[in-house]
Residue frames relative to the residue before (quaternion, step in Angstrom):
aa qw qx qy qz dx dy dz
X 1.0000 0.0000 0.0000 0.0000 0.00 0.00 0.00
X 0.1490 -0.7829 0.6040 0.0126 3.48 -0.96 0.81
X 0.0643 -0.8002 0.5960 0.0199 3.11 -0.89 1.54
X 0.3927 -0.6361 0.6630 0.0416 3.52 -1.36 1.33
X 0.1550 -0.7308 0.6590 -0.0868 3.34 -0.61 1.54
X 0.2804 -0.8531 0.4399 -0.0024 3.75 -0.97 1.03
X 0.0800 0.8177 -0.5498 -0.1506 3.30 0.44 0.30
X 0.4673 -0.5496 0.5540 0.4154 3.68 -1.25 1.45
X 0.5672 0.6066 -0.5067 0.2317 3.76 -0.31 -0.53
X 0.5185 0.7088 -0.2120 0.4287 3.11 1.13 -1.21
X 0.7786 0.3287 -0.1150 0.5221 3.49 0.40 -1.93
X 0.8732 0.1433 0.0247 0.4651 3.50 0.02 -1.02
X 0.1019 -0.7481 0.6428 0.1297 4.05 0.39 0.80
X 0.5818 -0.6132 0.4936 0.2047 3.28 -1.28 1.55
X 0.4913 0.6225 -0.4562 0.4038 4.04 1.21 -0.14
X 0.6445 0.4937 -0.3859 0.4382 3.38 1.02 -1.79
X 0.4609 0.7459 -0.3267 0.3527 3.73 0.74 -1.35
X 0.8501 0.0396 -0.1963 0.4872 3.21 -0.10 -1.60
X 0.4637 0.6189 -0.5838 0.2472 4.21 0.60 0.18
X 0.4097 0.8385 -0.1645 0.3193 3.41 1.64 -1.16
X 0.7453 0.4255 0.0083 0.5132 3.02 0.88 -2.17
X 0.6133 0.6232 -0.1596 0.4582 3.22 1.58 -1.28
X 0.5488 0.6041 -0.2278 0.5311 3.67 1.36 -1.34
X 0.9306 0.1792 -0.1189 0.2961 3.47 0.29 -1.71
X 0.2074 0.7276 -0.4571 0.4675 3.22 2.34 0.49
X 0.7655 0.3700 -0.3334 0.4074 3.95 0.52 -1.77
X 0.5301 0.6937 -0.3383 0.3512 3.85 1.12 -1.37
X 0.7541 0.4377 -0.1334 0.4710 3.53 0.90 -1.34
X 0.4767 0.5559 -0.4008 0.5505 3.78 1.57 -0.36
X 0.6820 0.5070 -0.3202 0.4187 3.20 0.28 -1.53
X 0.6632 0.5384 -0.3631 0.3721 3.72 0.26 -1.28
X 0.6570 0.5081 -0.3101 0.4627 3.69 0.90 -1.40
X 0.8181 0.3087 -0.3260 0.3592 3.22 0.34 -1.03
X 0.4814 0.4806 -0.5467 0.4883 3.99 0.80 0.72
X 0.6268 -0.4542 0.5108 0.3741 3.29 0.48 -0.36
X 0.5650 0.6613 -0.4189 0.2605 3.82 0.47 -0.02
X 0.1001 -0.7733 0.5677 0.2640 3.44 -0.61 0.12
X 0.0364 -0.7428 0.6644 -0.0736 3.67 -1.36 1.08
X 0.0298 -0.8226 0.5609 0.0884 3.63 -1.44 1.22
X 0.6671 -0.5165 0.3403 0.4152 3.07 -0.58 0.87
X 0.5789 -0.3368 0.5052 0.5443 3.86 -1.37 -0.50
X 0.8421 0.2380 0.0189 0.4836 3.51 -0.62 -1.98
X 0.7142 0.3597 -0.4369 0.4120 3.71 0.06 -1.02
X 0.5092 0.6438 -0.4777 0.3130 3.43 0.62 -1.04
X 0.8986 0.2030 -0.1169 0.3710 3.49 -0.06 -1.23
X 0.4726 0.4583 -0.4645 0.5923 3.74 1.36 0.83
X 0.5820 0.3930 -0.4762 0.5293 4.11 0.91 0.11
X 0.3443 0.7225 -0.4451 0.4016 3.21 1.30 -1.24
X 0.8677 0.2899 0.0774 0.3963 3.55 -0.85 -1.84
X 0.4609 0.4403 -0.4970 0.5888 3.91 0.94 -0.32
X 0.8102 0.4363 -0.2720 0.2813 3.89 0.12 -1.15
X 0.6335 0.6652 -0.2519 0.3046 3.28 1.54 -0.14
């Protein structure tokens, strides 16, 4: 039997990660400051319900 060990590093380098976060951090400024509203998928509706 042959096991194949993965390191997550490998797949997804924690840089790409935080540029990602970093991208939709500016995307989501921008939106506020036109005046739009926008909710995430998941966080959206756990802030959603924390606020309720």
């Amino acid at each position: 039997m042959v096991c194949i060990i993965v390191d997550r590093h490998h797949l997804f380098p924690d840089h790409v990660v935080g540029l990602i976060m970093f991208i939709l951090w500016i995307v989501l400024m921008i939106k506020v400051y036109q005046g739009e509203s926008y909710k995430l998928p998941i966080v959206g509706d756990i802030a959603d319900n924390a606020t309720k």
